[in-house]
C-alpha positions in Angstrom: -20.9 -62.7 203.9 -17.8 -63.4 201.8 -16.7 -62.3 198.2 -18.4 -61.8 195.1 -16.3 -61.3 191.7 -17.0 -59.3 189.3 -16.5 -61.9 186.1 -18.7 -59.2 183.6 -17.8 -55.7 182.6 -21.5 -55.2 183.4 -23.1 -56.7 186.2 -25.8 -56.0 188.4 -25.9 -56.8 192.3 -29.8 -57.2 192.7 -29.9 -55.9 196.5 -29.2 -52.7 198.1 -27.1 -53.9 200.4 -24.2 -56.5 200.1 -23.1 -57.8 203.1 -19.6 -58.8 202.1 -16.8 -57.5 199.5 -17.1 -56.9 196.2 -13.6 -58.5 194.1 -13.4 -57.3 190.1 -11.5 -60.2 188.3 -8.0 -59.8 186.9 -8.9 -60.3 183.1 -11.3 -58.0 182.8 -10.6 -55.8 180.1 -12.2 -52.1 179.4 -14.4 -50.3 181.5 -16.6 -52.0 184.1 -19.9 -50.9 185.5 -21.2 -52.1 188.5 -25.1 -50.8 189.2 -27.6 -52.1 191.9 -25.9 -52.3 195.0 -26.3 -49.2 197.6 -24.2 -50.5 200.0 -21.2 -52.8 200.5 -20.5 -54.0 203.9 -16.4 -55.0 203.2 -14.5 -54.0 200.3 -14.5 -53.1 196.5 -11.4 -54.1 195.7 -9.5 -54.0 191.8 -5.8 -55.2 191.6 -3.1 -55.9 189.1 -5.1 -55.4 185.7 -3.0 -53.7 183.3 -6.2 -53.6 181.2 -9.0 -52.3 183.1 -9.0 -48.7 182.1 -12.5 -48.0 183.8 -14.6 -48.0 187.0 -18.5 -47.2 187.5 -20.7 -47.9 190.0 -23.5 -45.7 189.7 -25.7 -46.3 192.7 -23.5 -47.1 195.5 -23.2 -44.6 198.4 -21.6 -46.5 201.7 -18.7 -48.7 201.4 -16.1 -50.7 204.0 -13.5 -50.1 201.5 -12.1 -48.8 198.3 -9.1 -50.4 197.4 -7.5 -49.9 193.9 -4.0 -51.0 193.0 -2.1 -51.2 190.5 -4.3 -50.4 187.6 -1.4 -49.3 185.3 -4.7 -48.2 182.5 -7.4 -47.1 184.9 -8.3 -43.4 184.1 -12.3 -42.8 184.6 -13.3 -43.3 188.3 -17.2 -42.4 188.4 -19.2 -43.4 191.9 -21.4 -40.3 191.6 -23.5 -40.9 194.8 -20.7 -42.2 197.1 -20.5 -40.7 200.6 -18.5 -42.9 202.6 -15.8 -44.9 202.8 -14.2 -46.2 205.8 -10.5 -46.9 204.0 -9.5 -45.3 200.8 -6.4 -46.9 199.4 -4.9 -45.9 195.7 -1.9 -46.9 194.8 0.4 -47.2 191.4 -2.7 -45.4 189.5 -0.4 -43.6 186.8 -3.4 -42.3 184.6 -6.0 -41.6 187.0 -6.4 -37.4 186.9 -9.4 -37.1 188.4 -12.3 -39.3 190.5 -15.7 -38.5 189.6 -17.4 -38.5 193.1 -20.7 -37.0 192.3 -21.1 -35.5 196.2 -17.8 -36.2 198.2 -16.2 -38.7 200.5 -16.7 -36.9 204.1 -16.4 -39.7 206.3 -13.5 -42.3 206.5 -10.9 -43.6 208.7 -8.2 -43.9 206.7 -7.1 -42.2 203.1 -3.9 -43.3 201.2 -3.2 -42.2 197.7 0.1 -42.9 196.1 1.4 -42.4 192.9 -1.5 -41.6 191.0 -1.7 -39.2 188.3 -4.2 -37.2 190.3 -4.3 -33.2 189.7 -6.8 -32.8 192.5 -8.7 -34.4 195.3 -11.9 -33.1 194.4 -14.3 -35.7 196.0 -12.7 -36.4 199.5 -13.1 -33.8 201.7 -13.2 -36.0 205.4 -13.9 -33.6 208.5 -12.4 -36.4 210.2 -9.8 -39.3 210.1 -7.6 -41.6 211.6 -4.5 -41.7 209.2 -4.1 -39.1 205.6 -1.1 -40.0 203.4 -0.9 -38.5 200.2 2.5 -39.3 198.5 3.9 -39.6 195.1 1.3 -37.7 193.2 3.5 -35.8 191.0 0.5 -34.1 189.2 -1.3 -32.8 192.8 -0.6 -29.1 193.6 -3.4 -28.7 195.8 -4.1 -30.6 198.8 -7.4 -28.4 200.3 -9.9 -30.0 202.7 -12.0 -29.5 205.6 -10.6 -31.5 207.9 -11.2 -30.7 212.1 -9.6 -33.5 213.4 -7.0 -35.8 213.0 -7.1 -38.6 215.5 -3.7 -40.7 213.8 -1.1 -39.6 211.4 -1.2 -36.9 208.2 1.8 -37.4 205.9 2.4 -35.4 202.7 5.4 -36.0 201.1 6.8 -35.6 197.5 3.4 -34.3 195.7 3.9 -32.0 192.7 7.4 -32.1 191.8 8.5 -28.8 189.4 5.1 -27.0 190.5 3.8 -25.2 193.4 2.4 -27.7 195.8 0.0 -26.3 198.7 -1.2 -28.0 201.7 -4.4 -26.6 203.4 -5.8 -27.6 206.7 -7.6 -24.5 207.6 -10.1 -25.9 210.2 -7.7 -28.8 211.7 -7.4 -27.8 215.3 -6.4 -31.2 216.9 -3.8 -33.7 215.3 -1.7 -36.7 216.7 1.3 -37.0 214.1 1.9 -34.4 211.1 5.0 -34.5 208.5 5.0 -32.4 205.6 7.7 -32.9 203.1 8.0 -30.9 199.5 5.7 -28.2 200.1 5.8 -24.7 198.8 2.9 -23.7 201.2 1.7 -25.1 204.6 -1.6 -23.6 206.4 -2.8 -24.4 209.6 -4.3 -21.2 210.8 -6.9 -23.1 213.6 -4.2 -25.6 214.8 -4.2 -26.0 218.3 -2.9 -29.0 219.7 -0.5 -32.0 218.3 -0.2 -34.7 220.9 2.9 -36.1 219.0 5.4 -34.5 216.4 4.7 -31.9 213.8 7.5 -31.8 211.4 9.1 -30.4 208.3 11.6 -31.8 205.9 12.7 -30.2 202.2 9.9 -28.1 201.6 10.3 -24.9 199.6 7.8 -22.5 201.9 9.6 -19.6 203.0 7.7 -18.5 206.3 5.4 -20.8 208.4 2.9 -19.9 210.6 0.7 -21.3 213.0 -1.0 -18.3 215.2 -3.0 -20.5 217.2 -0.4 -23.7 218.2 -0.3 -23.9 221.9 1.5 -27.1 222.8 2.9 -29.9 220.5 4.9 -33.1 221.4 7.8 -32.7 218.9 8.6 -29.8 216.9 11.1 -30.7 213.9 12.4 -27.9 211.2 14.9 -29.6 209.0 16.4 -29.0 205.9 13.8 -26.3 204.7 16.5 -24.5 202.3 13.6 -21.4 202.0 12.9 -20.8 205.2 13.3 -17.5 206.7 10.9 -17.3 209.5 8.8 -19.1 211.4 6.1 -18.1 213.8 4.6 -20.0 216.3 3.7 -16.9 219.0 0.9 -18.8 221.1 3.0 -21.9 222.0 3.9 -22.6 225.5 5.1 -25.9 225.6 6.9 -28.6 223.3 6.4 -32.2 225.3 9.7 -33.8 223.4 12.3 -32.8 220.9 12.6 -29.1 219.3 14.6 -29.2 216.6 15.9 -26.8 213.7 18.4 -27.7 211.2 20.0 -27.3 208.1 17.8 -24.0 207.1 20.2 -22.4 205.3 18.3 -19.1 205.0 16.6 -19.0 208.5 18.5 -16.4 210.4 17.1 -15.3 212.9 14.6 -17.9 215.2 11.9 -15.3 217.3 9.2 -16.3 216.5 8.4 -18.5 219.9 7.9 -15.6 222.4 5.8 -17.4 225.0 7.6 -21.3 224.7 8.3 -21.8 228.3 8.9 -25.8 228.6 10.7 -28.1 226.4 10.4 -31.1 227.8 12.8 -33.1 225.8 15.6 -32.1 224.2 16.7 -28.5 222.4 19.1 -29.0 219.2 19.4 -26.4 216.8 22.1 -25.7 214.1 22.6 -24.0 211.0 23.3 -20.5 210.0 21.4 -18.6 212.0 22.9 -15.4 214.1 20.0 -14.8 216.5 17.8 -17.1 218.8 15.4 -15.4 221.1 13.6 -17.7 223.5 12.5 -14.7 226.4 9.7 -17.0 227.9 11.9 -19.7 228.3 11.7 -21.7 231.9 12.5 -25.2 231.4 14.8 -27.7 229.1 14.3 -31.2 230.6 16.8 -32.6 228.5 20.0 -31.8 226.6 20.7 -28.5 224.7 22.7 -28.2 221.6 22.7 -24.9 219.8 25.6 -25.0 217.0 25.6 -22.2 213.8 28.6 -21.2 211.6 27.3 -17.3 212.3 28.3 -14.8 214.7 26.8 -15.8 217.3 26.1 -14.8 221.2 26.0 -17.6 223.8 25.4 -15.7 226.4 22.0 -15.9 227.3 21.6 -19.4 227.3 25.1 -20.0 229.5 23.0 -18.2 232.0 19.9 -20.3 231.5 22.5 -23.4 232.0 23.6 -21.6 235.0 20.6 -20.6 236.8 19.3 -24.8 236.3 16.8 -23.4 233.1 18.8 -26.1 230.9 18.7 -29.2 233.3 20.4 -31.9 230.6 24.3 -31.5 228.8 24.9 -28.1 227.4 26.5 -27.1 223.8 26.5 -23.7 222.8 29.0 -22.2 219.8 29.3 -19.7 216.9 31.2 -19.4 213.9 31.6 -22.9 213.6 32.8 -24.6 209.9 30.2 -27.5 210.2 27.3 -26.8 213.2 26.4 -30.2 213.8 23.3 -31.5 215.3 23.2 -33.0 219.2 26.2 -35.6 219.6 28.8 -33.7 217.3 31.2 -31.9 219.2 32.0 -28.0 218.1 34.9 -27.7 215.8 36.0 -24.7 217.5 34.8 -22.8 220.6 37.6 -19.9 220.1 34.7 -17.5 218.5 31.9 -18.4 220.7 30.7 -16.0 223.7 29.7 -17.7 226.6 29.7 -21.3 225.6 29.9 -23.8 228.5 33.7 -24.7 227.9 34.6 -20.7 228.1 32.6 -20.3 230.9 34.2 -23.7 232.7 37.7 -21.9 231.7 36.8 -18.3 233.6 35.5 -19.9 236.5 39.1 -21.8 236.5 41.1 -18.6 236.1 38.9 -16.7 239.3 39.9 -20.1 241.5 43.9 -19.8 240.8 43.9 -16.0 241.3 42.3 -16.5 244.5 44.4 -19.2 245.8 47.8 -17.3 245.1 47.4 -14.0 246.1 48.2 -10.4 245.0 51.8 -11.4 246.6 52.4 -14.6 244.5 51.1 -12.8 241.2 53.3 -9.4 241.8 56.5 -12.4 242.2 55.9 -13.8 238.9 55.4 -10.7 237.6 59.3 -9.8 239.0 60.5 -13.0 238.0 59.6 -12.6 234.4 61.0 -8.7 234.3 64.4 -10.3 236.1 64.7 -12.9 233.1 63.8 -10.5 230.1 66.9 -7.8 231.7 69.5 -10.5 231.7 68.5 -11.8 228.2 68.5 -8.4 226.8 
């Protein structure tokens, strides 16, 4: 158990399994092949070699580790029999396109790739894993794979600039933490169940849909300038925030007819001149709706009124800046049934009653009195 370095472009590890981590030195120059070894116990690890344009290692199938970093040369990857690998970790890889895994990577616990020149991920395909981040990879525009379940976080963020960039998950039916950012395409068609937050931020897609979403702990829709619909008609119950903002094309939000409890907060603001939430039973928290359309308050004055909405209430059209929860509305003058008009009508109800058809038919003779004897 410890390290061994690799000192020779071509070396041979005479056992089939290492019990320990592999280390290629930092002034090796050129292509390095590594043959022999089966299995490594800890890590093969390359760093900081601006002249290692090369990696082989043509017989090893298990692994604790791959970690390669900062390999500003490195652009042939080749481990042809390599099955598994409990951490994947590229980063600052600006002329690898493509790894050369003769089967695939399908089991690992954790899978970071960042700012590589990768076009694909042909030769991962996990079923399962704790965290996924794939960032930076301005080549990618597919991200495909099999995976069921995702037991820690899944971030995909600014993959694919000036192309299409997809992200498929057709078989994931249980996450913990998803954030997409940058995407033209999102599918998660099996998705059942996210115990934390699901959000997007900046991508380009303009419809989302996830048939089959039944509960999720946050739900965050921010700054998707495409977006005109979203449908999520199986989910019940959000378990913290729901939030939609800043889609400047989403108009109308329907797509949640069975979302009965929110248990956190409800904070939506934008454009939008519909929100239809029929199923809707219980708001834990605070409830901010703000859009700069025409826009009915109505319904969800009543849910306020009728103890629905249990937290502060905020409810306005036709505002010049909708803000998100904390801001307070510009203007409530073109709003229908926000809490301050309703507030004011209840006032009005209270005075009439208190002074009386009499009182109100005296003012009335008062002010006829002063208009003769100005005129």
């Amino acid at each position: 158990v410890g390290i061994t370095t690799i000192t020779a472009t071509s070396q041979n590890i005479p056992c089939s399994t290492l019990s320990g981590s592999v280390s290629i030195a930092t002034n090796l120059v050129g292509m390095v092949s590594i043959d022999g070894v089966q299995v490594i116990t800890g890590n093969l690890s390359a760093q900081n070699n601006a002249a290692l344009n090369g990696l082989e290692a043509n017989d090893l199938m298990s692994i604790g580790g791959l970690a390669l970093g900062n390999l500003t040369t490195l652009s042939t990857l080749s481990m042809p029999l390599l099955s598994s690998a409990t951490v994947v970790n590229f980063t600052a890889l600006p002329e690898l396109q493509m790894m050369s895994f003769g089967t695939t990577i399908q089991k690992s616990s954790s899978i970071l790739i960042t700012n590589t020149q990768l076009t694909t991920l042909t030769g991962i395909n996990v079923t399962t894993v704790d965290t996924f981040n794939i960032n930076n990879n301005l080549a990618l525009t597919t991200i495909d794979l099999q995976l069921a379940s995702l037991t820690g976080s899944l971030d995909i963020e600014g993959n694919g600039y000036g192309r299409n960039i997809t992200a498929s998950f057709v078989d994931l039916v249980t996450a913990q933490n998803m954030t997409f950012r940058n995407c033209t395409e999102v599918l998660l068609p099996s998705l059942a169940n996210v115990t934390q937050d699901l959000g997007f931020y900046g991508n380009n897609f303009q419809t989302f849909s996830a048939p089959n979403l039944t509960t999720v702990g946050g739900l965050i829709f921010d700054d998707n300038v495409e977006l005109t619909n979203i449908s999520l008609p199986s989910l019940t119950s959000i378990n913290a925030t729901f939030q939609i903002a800043n889609n400047t094309q989403l108009k109308d939000i329907n797509g949640f007819a069975n979302l009965a409890v929110i248990k956190g907060a409800l904070d939506f603001s934008g454009n939008f001149t519909n929100v239809s939430l029929p199923a809707l039973t219980d708001v834990a928290g605070g409830f901010n709706m703000q859009t700069s359309g025409q826009f009915d308050c109505t319904p969800f004055s009543n849910y306020k009124n009728s103890q629905v909405i249990k937290g502060t209430f905020t409810c306005a059209g036709s505002q010049s800046k909708p803000g998100t929860a904390g801001t307070t509305p510009s203007s409530t003058s073109s709003s229908t049934g926000t809490a301050k008009k309703g507030a004011a009508d209840h006032l009005q109800v209270n005075v009439l009653t208190m002074v009386g058809v009499p009182a109100l038919m005296c003012g009335i003779s008062f002010v006829a009195g002063l208009l003769h004897l100005l005129l």
